[in-house]
Wavefront OBJ file of the C-alpha trace (Angstrom):
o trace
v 55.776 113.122 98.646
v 54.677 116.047 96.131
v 56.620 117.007 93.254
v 58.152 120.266 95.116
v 59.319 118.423 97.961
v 60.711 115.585 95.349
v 62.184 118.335 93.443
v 64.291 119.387 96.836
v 65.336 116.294 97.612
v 66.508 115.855 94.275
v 68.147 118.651 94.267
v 70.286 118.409 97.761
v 71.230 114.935 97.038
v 72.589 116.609 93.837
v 74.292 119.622 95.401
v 75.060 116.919 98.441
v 77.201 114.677 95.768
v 78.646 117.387 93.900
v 80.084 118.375 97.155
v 81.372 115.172 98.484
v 82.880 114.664 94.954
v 84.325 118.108 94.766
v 85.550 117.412 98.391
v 86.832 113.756 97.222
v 89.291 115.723 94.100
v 90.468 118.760 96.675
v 94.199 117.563 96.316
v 93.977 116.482 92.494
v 94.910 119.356 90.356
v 94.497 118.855 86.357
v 96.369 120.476 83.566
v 95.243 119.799 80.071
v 96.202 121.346 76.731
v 95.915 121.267 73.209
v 99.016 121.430 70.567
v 98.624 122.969 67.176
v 100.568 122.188 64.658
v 102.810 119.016 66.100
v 104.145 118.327 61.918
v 106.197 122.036 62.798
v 108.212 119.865 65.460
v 107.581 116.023 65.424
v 110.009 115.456 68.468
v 107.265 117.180 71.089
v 105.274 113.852 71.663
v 104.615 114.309 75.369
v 104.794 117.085 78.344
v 106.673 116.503 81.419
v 105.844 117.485 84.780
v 107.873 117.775 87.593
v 106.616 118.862 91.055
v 109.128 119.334 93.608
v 108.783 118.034 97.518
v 111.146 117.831 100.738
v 114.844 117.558 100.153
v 114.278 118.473 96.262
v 112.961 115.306 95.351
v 111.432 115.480 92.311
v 107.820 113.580 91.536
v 107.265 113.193 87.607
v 104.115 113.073 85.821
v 103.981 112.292 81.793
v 101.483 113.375 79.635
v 101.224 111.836 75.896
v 99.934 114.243 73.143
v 97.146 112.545 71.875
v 96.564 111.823 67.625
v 94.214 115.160 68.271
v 96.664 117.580 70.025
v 95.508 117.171 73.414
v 96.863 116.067 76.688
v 96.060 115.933 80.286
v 98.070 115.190 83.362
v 96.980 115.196 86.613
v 98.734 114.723 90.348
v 98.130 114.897 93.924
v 98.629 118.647 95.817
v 98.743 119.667 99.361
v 99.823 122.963 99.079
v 99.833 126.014 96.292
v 103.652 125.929 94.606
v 105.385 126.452 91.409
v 105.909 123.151 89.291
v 107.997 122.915 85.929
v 106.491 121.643 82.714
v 108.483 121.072 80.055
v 109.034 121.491 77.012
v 107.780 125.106 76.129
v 105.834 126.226 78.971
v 108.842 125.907 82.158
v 107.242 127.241 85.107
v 103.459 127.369 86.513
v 101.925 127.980 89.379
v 98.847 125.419 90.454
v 96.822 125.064 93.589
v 95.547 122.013 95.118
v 92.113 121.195 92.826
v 93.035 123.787 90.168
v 91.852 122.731 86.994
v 94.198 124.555 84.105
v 93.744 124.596 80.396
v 96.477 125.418 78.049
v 96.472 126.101 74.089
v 100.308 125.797 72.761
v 100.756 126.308 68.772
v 104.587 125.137 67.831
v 104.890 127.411 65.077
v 104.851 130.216 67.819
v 106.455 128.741 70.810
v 107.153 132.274 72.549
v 103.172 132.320 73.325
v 100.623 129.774 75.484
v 97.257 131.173 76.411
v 96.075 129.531 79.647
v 92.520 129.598 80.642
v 90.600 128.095 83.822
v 92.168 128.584 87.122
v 95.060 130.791 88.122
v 94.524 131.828 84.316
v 96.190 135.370 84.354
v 98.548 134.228 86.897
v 100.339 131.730 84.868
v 100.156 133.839 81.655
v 102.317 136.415 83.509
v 104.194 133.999 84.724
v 105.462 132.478 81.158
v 106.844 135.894 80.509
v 108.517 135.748 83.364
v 109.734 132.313 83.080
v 110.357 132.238 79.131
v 111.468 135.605 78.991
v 114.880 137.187 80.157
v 113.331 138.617 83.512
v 113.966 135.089 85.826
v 117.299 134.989 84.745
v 120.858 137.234 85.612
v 124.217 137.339 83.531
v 126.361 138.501 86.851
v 129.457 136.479 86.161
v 131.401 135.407 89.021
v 135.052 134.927 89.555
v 135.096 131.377 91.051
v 138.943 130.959 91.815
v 139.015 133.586 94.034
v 135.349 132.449 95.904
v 137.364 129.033 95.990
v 140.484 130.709 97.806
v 138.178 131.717 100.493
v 137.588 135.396 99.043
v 134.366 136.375 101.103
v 133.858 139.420 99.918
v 134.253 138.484 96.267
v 131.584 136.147 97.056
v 128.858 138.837 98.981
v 129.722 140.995 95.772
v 128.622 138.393 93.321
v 126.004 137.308 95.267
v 124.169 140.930 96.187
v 125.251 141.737 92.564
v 123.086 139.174 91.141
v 119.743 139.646 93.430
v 120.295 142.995 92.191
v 119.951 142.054 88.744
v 117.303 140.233 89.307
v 115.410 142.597 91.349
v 116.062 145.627 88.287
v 114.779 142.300 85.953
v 111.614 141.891 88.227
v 110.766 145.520 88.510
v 110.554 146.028 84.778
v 108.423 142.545 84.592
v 105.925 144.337 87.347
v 105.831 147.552 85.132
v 105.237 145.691 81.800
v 102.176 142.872 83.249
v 101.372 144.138 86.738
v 100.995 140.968 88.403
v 98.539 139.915 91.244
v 99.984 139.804 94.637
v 100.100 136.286 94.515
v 102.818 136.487 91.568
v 104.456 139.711 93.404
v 105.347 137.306 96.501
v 106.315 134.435 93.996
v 108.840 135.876 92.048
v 110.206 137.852 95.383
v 110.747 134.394 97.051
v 112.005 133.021 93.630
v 114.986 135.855 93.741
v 115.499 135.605 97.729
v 115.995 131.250 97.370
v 118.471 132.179 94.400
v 120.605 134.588 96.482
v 120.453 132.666 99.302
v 121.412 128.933 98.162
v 124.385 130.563 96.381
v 125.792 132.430 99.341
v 125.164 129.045 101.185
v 126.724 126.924 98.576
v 129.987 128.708 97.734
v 130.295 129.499 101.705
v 130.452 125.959 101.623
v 133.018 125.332 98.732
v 135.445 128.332 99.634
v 135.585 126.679 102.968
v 134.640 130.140 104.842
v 132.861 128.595 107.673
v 134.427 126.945 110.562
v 134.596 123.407 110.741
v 131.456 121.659 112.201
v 129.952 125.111 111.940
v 126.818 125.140 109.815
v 126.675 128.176 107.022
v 123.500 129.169 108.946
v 125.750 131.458 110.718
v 127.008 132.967 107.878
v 123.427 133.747 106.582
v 122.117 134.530 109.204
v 124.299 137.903 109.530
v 122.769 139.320 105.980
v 120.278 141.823 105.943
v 116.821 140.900 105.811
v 117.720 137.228 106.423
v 114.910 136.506 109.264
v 111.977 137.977 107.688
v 113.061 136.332 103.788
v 113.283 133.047 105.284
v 110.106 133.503 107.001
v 108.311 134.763 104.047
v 109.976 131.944 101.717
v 108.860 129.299 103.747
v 105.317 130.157 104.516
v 102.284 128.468 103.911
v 100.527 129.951 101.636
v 102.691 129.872 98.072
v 105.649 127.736 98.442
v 108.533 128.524 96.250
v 109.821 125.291 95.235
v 113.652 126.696 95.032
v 113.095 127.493 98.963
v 113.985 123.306 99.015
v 117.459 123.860 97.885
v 118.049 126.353 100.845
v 116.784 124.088 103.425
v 119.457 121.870 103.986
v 121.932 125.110 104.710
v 119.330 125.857 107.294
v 119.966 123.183 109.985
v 121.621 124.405 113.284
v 125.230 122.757 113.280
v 125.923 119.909 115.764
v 128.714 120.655 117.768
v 131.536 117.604 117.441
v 132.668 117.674 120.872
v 129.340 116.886 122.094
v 127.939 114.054 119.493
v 131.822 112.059 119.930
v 131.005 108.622 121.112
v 127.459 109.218 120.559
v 125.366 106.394 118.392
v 124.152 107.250 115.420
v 120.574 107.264 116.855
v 121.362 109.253 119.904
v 122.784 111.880 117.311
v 119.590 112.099 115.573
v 117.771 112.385 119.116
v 120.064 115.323 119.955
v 120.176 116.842 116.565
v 116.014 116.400 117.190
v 115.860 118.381 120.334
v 118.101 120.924 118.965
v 116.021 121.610 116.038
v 112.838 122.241 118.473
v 114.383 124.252 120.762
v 116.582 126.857 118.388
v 114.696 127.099 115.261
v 111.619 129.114 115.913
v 109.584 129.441 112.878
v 107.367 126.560 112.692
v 107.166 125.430 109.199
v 110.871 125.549 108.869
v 111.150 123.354 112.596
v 109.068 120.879 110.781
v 110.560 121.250 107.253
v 113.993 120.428 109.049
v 112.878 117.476 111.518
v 111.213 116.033 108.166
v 114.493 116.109 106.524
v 115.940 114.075 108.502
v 113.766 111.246 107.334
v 114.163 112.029 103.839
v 117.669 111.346 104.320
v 117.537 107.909 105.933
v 114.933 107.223 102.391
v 117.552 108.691 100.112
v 120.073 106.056 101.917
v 117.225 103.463 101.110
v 116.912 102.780 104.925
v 113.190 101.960 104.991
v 114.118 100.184 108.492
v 115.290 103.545 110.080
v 112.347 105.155 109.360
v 110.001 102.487 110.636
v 112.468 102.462 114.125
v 111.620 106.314 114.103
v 108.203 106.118 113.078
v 106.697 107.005 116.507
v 108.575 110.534 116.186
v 107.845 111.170 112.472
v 104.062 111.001 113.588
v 104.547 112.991 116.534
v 106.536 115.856 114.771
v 105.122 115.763 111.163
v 101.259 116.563 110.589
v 101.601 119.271 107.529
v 100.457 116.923 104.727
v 102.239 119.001 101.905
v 105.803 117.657 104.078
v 103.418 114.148 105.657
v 102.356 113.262 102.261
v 105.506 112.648 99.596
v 107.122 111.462 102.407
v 105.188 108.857 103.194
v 104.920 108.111 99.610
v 108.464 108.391 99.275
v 108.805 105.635 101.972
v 106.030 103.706 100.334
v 108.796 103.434 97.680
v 111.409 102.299 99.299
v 109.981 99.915 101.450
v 108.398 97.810 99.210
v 109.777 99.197 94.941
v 113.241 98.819 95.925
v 114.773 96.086 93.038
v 116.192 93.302 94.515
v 120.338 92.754 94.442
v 119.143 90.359 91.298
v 116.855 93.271 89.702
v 119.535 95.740 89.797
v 122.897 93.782 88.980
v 120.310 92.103 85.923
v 119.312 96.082 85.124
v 122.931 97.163 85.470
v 124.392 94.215 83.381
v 122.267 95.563 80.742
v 122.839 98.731 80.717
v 127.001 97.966 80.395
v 126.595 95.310 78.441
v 129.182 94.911 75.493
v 131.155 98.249 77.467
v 134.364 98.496 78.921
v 132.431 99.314 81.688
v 131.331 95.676 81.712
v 135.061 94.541 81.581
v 135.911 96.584 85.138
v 133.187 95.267 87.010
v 133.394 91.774 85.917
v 137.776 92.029 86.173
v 136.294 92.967 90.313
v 133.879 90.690 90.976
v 136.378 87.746 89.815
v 139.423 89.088 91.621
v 137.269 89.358 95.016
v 135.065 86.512 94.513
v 132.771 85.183 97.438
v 133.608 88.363 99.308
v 131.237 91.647 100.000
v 132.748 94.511 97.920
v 132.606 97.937 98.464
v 133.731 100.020 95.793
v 134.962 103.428 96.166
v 134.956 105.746 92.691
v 137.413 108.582 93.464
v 139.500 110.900 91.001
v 142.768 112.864 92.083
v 141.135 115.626 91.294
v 138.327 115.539 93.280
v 138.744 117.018 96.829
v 136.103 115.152 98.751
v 137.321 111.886 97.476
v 140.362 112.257 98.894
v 139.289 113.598 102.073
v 137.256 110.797 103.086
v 140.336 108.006 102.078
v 141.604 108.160 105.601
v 138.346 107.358 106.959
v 137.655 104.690 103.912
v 140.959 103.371 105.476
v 139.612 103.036 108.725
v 136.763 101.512 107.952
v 138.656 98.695 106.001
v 140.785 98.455 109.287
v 137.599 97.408 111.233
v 136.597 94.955 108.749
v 140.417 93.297 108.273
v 140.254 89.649 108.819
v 136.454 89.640 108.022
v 135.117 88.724 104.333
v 135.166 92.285 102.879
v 137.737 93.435 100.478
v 137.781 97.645 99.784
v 138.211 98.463 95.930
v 139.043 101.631 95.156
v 138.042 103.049 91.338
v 140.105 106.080 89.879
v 138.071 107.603 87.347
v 138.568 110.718 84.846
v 142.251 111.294 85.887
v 145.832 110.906 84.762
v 147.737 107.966 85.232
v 150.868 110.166 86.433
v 148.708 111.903 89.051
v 146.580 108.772 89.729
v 150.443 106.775 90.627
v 151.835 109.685 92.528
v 148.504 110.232 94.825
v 148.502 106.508 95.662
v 152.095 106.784 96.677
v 151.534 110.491 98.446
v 148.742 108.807 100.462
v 149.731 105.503 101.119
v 146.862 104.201 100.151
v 145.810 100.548 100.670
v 142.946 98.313 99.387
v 142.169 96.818 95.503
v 143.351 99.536 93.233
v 141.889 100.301 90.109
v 142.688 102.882 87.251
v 140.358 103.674 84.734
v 141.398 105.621 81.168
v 138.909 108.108 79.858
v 136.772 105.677 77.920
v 136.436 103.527 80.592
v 135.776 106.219 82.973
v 133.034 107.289 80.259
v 131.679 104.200 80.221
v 131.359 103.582 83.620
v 129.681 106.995 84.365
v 127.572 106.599 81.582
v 126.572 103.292 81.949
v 126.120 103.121 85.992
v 124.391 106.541 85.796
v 126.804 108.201 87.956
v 126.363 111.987 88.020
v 128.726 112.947 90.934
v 132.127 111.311 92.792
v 132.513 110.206 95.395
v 130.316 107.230 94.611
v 130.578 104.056 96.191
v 129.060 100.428 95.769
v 128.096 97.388 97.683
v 128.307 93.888 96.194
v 127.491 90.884 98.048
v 129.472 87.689 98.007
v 127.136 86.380 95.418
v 128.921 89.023 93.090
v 125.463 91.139 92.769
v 125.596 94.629 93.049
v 123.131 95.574 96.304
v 123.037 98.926 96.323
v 125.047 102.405 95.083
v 125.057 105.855 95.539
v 126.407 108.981 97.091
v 125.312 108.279 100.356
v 127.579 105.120 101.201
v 130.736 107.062 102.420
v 133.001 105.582 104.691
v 131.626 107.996 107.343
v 128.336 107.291 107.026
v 126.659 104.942 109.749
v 124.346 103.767 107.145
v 127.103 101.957 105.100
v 128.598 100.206 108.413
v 124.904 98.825 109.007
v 124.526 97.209 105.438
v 128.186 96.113 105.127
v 127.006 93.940 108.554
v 123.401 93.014 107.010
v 125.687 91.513 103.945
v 128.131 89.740 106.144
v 125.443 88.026 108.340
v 123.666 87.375 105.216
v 126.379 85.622 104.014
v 127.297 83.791 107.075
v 123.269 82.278 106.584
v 124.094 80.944 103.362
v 127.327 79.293 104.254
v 125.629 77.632 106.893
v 122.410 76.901 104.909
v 124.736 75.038 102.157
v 126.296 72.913 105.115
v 122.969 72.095 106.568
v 121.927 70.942 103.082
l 1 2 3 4 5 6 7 8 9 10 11 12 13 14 15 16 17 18 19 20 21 22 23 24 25 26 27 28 29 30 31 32 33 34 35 36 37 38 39 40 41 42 43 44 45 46 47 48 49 50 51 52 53 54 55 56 57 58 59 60 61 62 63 64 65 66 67 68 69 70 71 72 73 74 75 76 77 78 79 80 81 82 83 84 85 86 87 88 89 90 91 92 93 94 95 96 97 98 99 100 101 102 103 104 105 106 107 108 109 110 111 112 113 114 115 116 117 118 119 120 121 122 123 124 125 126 127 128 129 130 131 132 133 134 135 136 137 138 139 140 141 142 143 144 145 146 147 148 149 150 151 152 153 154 155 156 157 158 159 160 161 162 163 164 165 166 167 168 169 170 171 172 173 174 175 176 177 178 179 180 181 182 183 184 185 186 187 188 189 190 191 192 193 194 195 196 197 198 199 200 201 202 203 204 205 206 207 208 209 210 211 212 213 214 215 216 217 218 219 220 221 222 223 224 225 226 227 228 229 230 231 232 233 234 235 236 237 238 239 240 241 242 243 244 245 246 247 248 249 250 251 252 253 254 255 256 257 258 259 260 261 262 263 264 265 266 267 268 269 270 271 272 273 274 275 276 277 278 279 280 281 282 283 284 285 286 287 288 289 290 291 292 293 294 295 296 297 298 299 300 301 302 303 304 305 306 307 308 309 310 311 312 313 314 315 316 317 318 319 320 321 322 323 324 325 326 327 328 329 330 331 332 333 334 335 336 337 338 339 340 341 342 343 344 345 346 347 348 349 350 351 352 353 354 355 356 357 358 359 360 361 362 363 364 365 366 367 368 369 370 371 372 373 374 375 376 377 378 379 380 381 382 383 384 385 386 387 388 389 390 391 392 393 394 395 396 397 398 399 400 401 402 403 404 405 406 407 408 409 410 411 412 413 414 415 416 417 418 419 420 421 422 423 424 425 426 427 428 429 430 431 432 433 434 435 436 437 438 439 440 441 442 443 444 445 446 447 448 449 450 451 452 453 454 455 456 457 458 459 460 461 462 463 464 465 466 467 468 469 470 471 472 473 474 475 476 477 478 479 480 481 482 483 484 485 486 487 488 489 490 491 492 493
């Protein structure tokens, strides 16, 4: 072989690697920076990133600041999206295999000059982000929107896109932003408007019963082609996730009574392919509906619907975190011992510690599920009657119902237990306790509920345990036959 022909072959098994290495990192998207000046604010030690996915759920990435001012952090991407990165900077907007340099200087924390990819992009989009243009002052009477005043709520609601439209055209007249930007921060505005008309539908009760708020939306102007645009493919507005859920056809109650909980989600399946007609939002939907049964830490549910998550979900930015999400579940979830250990420490030497140990010895050798109510909270006390039921189908069996009144007045706590009859281990809780408990449990929202096996070790807790919820009747029975094993595995020994 001569040297020229040598010197190809070099050469294309260079270009040849480069390629299968650039090829290798398409998905991995790097952000470094350096920080000047870190002795002008010694609390900045790292950056946070947070990129959003399905359902809202939020994957975090840390980067230290290194002894010389840098940092780096870099994460898997499947699709071009906003992410947040905090402190200082807020939002950016990366694409998979971008590779993003920032210089921050704390003594001015109003500027960052980006360079690399997406460079001019994300230094418009700091203004935007760090300046007053992303955000709207429209103030909004909420009693009425709570008495079911509709128009009060399309007034505050059109009033604020407004504002933010009047915000975004003086942002386009100051930086003139690429197009990419121009469709951002138009999708940005649209998922604002249309989560809070969604939402406050929702809390002002002006939808029908077992009607989903979709129909509500769906009668604004523009509604079609603004979904369409926020959901496409191209530049994903990560706020679009909050609107999602609000999206889903309603299931009609008539025809899912009796039904399993399965043959629900089989229905609910075939309704979603047949009425929604935009094809990333069909597949953003049907892949909800896994997210859900991950949220509920039902690892097993997914794996029973496996064969349909393949056959409906092949977009990787939806495939991906949800696969990793399950990943999670199904094999980080801490054991009843892990958590009650991590949860005795966290309450430890708290009155919090006082309630849940007073529990556990009152119902001892029994499965426990705790319900954490207030009087003041309407949910809570909408789902009693069916927490009531569901003790009903467990009397006689080893489960005792506890039910935790947080945050509230004794008075009012005394009169709604007589008002509703209410039955079940009743607990009251004055504010420091209630504090305590919150605090210490991490509770950010009520109605919360537990599970304890008879061992006294606290299985599982959340939001998504409600008396309602199939999910909760399934482990309640997976504790119960668990504890039936032991019993008989002590005899046998």
């Amino acid at each position: 072989m001569n040297l020229s022909r040598l010197a190809c072959f070099l050469l294309a098994t260079t270009l040849f690697c480069a390629c299968k290495q650039k090829n290798k990192n398409r998905h991995r998207t790097v952000i470094t920076g350096t920080v000047a000046n870190r002795d002008h604010d010694t609390s900045i030690t790292a950056f946070t990133l947070t990129v959003a996915d399905l359902g809202g759920n939020p994957t975090t990435y840390t980067g230290h600041i290194q002894i010389d001012g840098t940092f780096k952090i870099a994460f898997e991407q499947f699709i071009a999206q906003d992410i947040t990165l905090t402190p200082i900077v807020k939002k950016m907007i990366t694409h998979p295999g971008d590779s993003i340099h920032i210089d921050l200087d704390l003594k001015e924390m109003g500027n960052a000059k980006f360079s690399g990819d997406a460079e001019k992009l994300n230094a418009d989009l700091f203004h935007y982000a760090n300046e007053y243009y992303s955000t709207s002052n429209t103030d909004m009477d909420t009693i009425k929107v709570r008495d079911g005043d509709l128009p009060a709520l399309g007034s505050y609601c059109l009033n604020m896109r407004t504002a933010l439209q009047n915000n975004r055209e003086e942002f386009i007249e100051k930086f003139d932003p690429d197009e990419e930007l121009l469709a951002w921060t138009k999708n940005f505005i649209n998922a604002q408007y249309y989560y809070k008309y969604a939402w406050y539908t929702v809390v002002a009760k002006t939808y029908r019963p077992g009607v989903s708020p979709l129909e509500k939306l769906e009668n604004l102007s523009g509604f079609e082609q603004d979904i369409k645009d926020l959901f496409n493919q191209k530049l994903l507005c990560a706020d679009a996730y909050n609107v999602l859920p609000f999206l889903a056809p309603a299931m009609d109650k008539k025809l899912i009574k009796g039904l399993s909980p399965e043959q629900r989600k089989q229905l609910y399946l075939v309704k979603i392919k047949k009425e929604v007609k935009n094809e990333e939002l069909r597949e953003l939907l049907i892949g909800l509906t896994f997210y859900y049964d991950l949220v509920e830490n039902d690892a097993d549910e997914f794996d029973r619907r496996r064969k349909t998550f393949d056959q409906n979900i092949k977009t990787p930015f939806i495939k991906q975190p949800l696969l990793r999400f399950y990943e999670t579940v199904k094999y980080n979830t801490p054991t009843p011992e892990e958590l009650s250990n991590s949860i005795k420490e966290q309450i430890k030497n708290t009155p919090a510690q006082g309630i849940l140990d007073s529990i556990k010895t009152e119902h001892s050798g029994k499965v426990i599920y705790i319900d954490v109510w207030a009087t003041w909270c309407g949910p809570c006390k909408a789902q009693m009657f069916a927490s009531e039921k569901l003790a009903q189908k467990y009397k006689g069996k080893k489960v005792d119902f506890v039910y935790l009144c947080i945050g509230s007045k004794h008075g009012a706590w005394l009169s709604t237990l007589q008002q509703m009859k209410l039955s079940g281990s009743q607990y009251f809780c004055n504010d420091e306790q209630s504090e305590s408990f919150m605090r210490g449990l991490g509770i950010k929202g009520i109605p919360y509920h537990l599970l304890i096996n008879d061992k006294g070790q606290v299985v599982e807790m959340g939001n998504y345990l409600g008396p309602e919820d199939a999910v909760t009747m399934r482990k309640i029975d997976k504790l119960l036959k668990k504890g039936r094993l032991h019993v008989m595995q002590q005899i046998a020994s």
